[in-house]
C-alpha positions in Angstrom: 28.7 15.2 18.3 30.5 12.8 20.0 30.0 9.2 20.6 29.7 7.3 23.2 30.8 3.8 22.8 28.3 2.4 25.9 25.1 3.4 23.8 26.4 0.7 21.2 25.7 -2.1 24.1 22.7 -0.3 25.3 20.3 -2.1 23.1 21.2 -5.4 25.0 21.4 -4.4 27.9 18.2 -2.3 27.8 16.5 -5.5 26.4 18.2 -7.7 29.1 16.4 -5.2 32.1 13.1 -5.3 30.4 13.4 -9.4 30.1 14.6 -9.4 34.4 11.8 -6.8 35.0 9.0 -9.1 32.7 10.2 -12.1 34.5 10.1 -10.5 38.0 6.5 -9.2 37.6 5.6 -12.8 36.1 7.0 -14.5 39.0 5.4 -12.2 41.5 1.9 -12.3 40.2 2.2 -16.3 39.7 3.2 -16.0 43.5 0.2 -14.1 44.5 -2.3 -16.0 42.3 -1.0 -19.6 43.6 -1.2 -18.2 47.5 -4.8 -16.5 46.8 -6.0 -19.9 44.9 -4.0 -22.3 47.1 -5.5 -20.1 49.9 -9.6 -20.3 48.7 -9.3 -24.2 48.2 -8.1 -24.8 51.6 -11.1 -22.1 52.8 -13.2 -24.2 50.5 -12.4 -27.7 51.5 -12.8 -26.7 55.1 -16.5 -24.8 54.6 -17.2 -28.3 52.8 -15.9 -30.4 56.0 -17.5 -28.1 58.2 -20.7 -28.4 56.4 -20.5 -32.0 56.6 -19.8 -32.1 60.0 -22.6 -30.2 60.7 -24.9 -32.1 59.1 -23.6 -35.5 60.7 -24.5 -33.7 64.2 -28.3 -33.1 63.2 -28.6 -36.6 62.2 -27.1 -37.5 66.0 -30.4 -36.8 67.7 -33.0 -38.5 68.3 -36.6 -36.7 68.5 -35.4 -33.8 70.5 -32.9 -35.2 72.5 -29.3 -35.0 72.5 -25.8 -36.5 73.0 -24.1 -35.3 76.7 -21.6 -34.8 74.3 -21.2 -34.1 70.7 -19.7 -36.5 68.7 -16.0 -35.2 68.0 -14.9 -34.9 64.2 -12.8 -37.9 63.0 -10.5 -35.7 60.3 -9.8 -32.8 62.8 -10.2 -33.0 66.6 -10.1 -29.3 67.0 -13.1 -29.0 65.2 -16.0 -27.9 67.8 -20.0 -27.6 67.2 -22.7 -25.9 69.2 -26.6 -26.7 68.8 -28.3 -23.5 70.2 -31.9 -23.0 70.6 -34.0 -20.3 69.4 -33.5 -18.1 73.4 -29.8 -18.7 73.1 -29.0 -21.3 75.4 -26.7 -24.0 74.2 -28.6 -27.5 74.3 -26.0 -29.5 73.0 -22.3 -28.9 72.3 -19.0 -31.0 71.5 -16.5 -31.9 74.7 -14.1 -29.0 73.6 -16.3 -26.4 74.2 -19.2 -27.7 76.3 -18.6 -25.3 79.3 -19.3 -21.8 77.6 -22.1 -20.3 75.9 -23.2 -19.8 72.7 -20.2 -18.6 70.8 -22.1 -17.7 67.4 -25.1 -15.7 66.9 -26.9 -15.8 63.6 -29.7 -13.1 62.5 -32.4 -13.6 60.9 -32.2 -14.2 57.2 -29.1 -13.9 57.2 -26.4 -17.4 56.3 -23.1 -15.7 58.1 -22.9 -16.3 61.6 -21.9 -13.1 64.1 -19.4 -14.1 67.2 -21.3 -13.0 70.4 -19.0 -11.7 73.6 -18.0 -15.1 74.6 -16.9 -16.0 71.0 -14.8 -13.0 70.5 -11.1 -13.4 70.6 -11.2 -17.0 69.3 -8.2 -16.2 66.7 -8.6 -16.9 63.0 -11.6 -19.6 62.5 -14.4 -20.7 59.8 -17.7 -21.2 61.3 -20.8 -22.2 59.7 -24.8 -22.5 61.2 -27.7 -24.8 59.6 -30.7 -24.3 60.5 -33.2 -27.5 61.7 -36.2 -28.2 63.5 -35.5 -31.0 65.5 -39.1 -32.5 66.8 -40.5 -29.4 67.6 -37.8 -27.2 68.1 -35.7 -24.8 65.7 -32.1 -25.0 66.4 -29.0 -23.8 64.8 -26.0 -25.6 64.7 -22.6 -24.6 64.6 -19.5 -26.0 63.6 -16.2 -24.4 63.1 -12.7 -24.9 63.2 -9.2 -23.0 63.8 -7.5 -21.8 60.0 -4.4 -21.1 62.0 -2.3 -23.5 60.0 -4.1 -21.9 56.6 -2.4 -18.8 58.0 1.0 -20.8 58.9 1.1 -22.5 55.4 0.5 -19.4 53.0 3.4 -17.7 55.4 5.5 -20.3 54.7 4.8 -20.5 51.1 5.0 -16.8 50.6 8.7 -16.9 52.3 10.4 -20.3 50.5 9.0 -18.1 47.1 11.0 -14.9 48.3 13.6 -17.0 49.0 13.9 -18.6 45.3 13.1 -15.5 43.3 16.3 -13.9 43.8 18.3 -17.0 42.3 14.9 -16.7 39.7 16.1 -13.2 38.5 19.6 -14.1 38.7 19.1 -16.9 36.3 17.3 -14.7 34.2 19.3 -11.8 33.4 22.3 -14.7 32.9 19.9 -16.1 30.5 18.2 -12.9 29.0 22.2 -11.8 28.5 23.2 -14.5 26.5 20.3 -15.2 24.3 19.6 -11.2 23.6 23.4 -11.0 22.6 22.7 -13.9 20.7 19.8 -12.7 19.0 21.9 -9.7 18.4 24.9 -11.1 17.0 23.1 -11.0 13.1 22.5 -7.3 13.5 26.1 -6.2 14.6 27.6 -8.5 11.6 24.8 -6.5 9.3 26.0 -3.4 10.9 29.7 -3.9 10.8 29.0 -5.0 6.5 26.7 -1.7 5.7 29.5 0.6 7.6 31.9 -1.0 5.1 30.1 -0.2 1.7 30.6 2.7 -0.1 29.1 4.0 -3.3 32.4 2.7 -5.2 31.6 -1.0 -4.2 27.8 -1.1 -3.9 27.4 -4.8 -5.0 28.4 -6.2 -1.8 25.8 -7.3 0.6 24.9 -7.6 4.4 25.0 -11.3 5.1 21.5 -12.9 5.5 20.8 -15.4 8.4 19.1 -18.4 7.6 16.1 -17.5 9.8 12.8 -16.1 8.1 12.5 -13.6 11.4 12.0 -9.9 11.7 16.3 -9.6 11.2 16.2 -12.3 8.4 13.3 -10.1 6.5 15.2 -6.9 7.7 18.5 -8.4 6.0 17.1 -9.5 2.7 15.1 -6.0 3.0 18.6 -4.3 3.5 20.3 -6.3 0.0 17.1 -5.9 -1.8 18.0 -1.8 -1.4 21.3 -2.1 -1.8 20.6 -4.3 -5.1 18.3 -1.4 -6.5 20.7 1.7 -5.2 23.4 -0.5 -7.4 21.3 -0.4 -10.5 20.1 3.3 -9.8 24.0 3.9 -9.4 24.8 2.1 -12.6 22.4 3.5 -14.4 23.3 7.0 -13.7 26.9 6.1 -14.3 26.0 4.3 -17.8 23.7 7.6 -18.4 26.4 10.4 -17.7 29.0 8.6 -20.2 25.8 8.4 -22.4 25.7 11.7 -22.6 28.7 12.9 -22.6 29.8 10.7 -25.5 26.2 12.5 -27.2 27.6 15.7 -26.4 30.9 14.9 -27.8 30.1 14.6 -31.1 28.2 17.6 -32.0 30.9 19.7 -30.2 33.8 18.2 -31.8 31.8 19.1 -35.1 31.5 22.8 -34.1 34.6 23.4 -33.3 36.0 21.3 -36.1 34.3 23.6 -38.5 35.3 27.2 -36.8 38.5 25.8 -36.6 39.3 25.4 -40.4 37.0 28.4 -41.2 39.8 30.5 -38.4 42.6 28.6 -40.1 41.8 29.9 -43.7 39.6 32.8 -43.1 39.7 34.2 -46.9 38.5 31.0 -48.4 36.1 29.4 -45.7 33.0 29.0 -46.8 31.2 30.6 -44.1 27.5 30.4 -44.7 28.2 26.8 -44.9 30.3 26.5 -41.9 27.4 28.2 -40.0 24.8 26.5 -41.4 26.7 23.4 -39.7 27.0 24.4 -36.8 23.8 25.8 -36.0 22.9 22.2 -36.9 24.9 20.5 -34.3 23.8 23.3 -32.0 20.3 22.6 -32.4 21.1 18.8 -32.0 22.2 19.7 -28.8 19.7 21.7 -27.5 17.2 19.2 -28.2 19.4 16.7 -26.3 20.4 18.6 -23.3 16.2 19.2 -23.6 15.7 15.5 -23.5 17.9 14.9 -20.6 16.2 18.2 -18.5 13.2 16.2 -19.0 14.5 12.7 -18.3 16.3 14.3 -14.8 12.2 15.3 -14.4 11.7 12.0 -14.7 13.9 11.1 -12.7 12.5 13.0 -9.8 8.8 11.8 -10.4 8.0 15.3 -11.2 6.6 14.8 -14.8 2.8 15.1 -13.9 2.7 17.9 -11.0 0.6 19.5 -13.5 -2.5 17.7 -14.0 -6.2 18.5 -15.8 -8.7 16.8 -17.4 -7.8 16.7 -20.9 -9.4 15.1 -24.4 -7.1 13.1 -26.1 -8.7 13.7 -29.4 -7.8 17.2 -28.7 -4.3 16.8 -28.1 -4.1 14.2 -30.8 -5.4 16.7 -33.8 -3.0 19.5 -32.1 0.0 17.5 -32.2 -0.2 16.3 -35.8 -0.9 19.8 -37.0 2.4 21.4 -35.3 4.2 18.4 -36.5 6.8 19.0 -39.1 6.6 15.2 -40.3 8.0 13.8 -43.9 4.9 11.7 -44.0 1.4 12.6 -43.8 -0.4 11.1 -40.3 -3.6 9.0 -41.2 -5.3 10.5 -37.7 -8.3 8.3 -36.6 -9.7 9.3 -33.5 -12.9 8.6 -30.9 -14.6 11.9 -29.8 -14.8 11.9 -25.3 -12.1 9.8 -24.6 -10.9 12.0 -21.7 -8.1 11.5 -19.1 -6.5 13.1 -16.2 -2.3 14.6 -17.2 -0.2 16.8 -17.9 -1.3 18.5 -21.4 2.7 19.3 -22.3 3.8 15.9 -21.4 0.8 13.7 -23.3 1.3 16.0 -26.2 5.6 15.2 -25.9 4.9 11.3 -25.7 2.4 11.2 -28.9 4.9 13.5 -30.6 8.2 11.2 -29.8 6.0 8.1 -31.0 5.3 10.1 -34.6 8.7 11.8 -34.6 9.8 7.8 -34.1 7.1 6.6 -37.0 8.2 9.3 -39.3 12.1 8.6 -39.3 11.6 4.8 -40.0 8.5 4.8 -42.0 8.6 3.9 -45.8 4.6 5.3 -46.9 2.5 6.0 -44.2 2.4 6.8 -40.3 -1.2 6.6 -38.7 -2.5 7.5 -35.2 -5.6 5.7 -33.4 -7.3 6.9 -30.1 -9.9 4.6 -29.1 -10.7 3.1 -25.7 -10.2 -0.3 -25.3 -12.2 -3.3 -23.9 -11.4 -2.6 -19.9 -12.3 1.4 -20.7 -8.9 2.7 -20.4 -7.2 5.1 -23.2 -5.7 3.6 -25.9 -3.1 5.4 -28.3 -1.7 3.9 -31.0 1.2 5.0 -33.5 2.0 2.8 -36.5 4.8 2.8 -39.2 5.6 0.5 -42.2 9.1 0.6 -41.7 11.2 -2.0 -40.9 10.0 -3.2 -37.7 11.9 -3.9 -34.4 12.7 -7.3 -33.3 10.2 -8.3 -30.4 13.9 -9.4 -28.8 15.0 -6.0 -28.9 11.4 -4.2 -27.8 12.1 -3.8 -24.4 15.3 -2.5 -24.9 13.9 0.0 -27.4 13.1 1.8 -24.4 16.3 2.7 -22.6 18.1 5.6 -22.8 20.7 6.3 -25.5 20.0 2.9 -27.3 19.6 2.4 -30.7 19.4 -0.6 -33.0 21.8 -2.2 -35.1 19.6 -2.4 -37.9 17.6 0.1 -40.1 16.1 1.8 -37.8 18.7 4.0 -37.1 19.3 8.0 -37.2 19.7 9.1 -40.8 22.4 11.3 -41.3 21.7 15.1 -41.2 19.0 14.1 -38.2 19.0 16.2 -35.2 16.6 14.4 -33.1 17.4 11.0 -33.4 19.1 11.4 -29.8 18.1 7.7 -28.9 16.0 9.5 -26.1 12.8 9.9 -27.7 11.0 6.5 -26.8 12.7 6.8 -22.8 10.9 9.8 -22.4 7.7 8.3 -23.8 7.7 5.6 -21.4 9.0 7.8 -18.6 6.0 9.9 -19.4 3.1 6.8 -19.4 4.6 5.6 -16.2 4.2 8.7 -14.9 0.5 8.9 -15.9 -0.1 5.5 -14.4 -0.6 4.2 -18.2 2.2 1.9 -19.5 3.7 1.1 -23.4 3.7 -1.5 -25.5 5.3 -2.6 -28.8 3.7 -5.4 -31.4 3.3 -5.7 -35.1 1.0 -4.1 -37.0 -2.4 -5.7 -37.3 -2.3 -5.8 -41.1 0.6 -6.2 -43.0 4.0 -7.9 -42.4 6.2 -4.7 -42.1 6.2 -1.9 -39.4 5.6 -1.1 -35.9 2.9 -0.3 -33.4 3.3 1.5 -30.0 0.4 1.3 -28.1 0.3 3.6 -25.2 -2.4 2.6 -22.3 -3.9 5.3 -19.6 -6.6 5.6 -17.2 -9.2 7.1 -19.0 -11.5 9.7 -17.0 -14.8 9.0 -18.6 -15.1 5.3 -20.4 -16.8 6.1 -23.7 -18.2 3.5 -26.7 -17.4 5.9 -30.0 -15.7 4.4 -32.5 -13.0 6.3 -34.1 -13.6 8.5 -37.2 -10.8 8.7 -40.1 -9.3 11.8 -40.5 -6.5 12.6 -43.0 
């Protein structure tokens, strides 16, 4: 697919267009709403004038007679006013229209005035009737005046507006340009960064702008990715040479042995040379297990399987298929159920004994129980030499083992330094977590304490079992 370099400036422009076309449809209904409101308060001052007016030509008579002529209005001499009696017939009326009839008709009940023949044609005016009984007799008078200039004035205004909106819009796509492109500039620098990074050199970053906006948070969002595909990267790197160094050994001891039992094949001790290397072989088919399971892991796929389970169960099960050097002390509480994998739960309690049993001078006991929030708790404890609380989160990664006693023991095929990984890979995976502290009595030894969401929150106290 090829590509076409205008689509890279098609964000800015398309932004630019939809700033012009916001600003145009902003600036025409602004137009409209100041000629329809500039429009009502003229309508509305000259009703109120009118009104007045009309009323100032009621007070003008006296008992029921009336002025030859009308008094004229002082703010506008076109205004004109009719008094007209209850047959029609104009009795009094103002020097501008005091030769023709009644222009203005008004039913009855009715407030709006209808123009008869004679007031038809009159152009664009306002016209309004009160009603009074002078003496005797009911009148209406009228009083209206010409909104010609109304007219003139909201043409006028309507045409100087069309006139400036074009330099309006101009200005604004000028402006909408420079400031989008502006805007912009953070997000082509970002893009130009991330187009340079490869997985060989994922420590750089996409510079951040100072702003806190939606393109600062999208930058910071953008290294805080990059930061974790880095680790994820190093990880894996730091994991592959892990294992291949694993891998090394036991090979190198295979072929070590077939080699001198094929060098001197009349006085190899073959039994002996097998024995080895089915040793080495088993050591790394438990390893290239592990890391199966840890590529599970991995790929969040270690509890697809999942089923209501008894821990106490699994517990009892796992101790009696263990081949441990040291008897479990098993103290468990009967209903404490949760929600896994039956396989995986039974691996982690399994890793923690295997783990207890290498490093343990006398005893190894397991606890389940449920603590004081109602969650699961397991617990494995040895009376070896302990593990440094500086050195207990570390515990947990892959291929790591300490310096100090707690080491694999010669002849050991499962001390693959992959055993507690997988325990913790397999809690976080059963939304639990792991935890390492001293034992509660004693000064030597080591307790994991394992931590899941229990199905049921039970109160039984755990029974000893041997």
């Amino acid at each position: 697919m090829t590509h076409n370099p205008r689509s890279s400036r098609s964000l800015r422009l398309r932004l630019t267009v939809l700033a012009t076309l916001a600003i145009a449809v902003t600036a025409a209904l602004a137009t409209a709403i100041l000629v329809i409101a500039l429009a009502n308060s003229v309508r509305a001052n000259v009703t109120t004038t009118l009104n007045a007016y009309a009323a100032s030509i009621a007070r003008s008579a006296t008992e029921e007679d009336w002025p030859a002529n009308l008094p004229a209005a002082t703010d506008d001499p076109s205004m004109w006013a009719q008094v007209v009696d209850s047959s029609g017939t104009v009795v009094a009326a103002t020097a501008n229209v005091d030769t023709r009839p009644a222009l203005y008709t008004l039913p009855s009940g009715s407030t709006t005035p209808q123009p008869t023949a004679s007031g038809a044609g009159r152009g664009e005016e306002r016209v309004v009737a009160q009603r009074y009984v002078i003496g005797t007799t009911p009148v209406v008078i009228y009083a209206g005046s010409s909104t010609r200039l109304l007219g003139i004035l909201a043409d006028d205004l309507q045409g100087k507006l069309l006139y400036a909106l074009p330099p309006v819009l101009i200005g604004a796509v000028a402006i909408s340009w420079f400031l989008i492109g502006r805007t912009l500039r953070p997000v082509e620098r970002m893009r130009v960064e991330a187009a340079e990074i490869t997985g060989s050199d994922l420590h750089r970053r996409v510079p951040e702008p100072s702003s806190h906006d939606e393109i600062g948070r999208l930058a910071r969002t953008l290294n805080t990715m990059l930061a974790r595909l880095e680790d994820s990267a190093t990880r894996q790197r730091r994991f592959v040479a892990d294992a291949s160094h694993e891998l090394r050994t036991p090979l190198a001891t295979v072929r070590t042995s077939l080699e001198v039992g094929l060098a001197h094949p009349d006085r190899a001790p073959w039994p002996e040379l097998a024995g080895r290397a089915v040793t080495e072989t088993a050591r790394m088919q438990h390893l290239v297990d592990a890391l199966l399971l840890l590529a599970r892991a991995d790929g969040n796929a270690l509890d697809r399987h999942r089923e209501p389970l008894d821990l106490a169960v699994v517990a009892r099960t796992t101790v009696d298929t263990a081949s441990a050097r040291i008897p479990v002390e098993v103290k468990v509480a009967e209903g404490v159920r949760v929600t896994g994998d039956p396989d995986q739960l039974t691996r982690l309690i399994r890793n923690l004994l295997d783990n207890a049993d290498r490093h343990a001078a006398t005893s190894v006991s397991l606890t389940v129980t449920t603590g004081p929030s109602g969650d699961a708790v397991i617990q494995v404890t040895d009376d070896g030499p302990g593990i440094d609380p500086a050195d207990r989160d570390r515990v947990f990664d892959r291929f790591v083992r300490l310096e100090a006693a707690r080491t694999r023991k010669a002849g050991d095929t499962t001390g693959t330094g992959l055993g507690l990984s997988i325990a913790r890979d397999i809690a976080t995976a059963h939304g639990g977590a792991i935890t390492i502290t001293d034992p509660q009595t004693g000064n030597r030894g080591t307790t994991f304490t394992v931590r899941l969401p229990a199905l049921r929150p039970t109160t039984n106290e755990p029974d000893a079992e041997s």
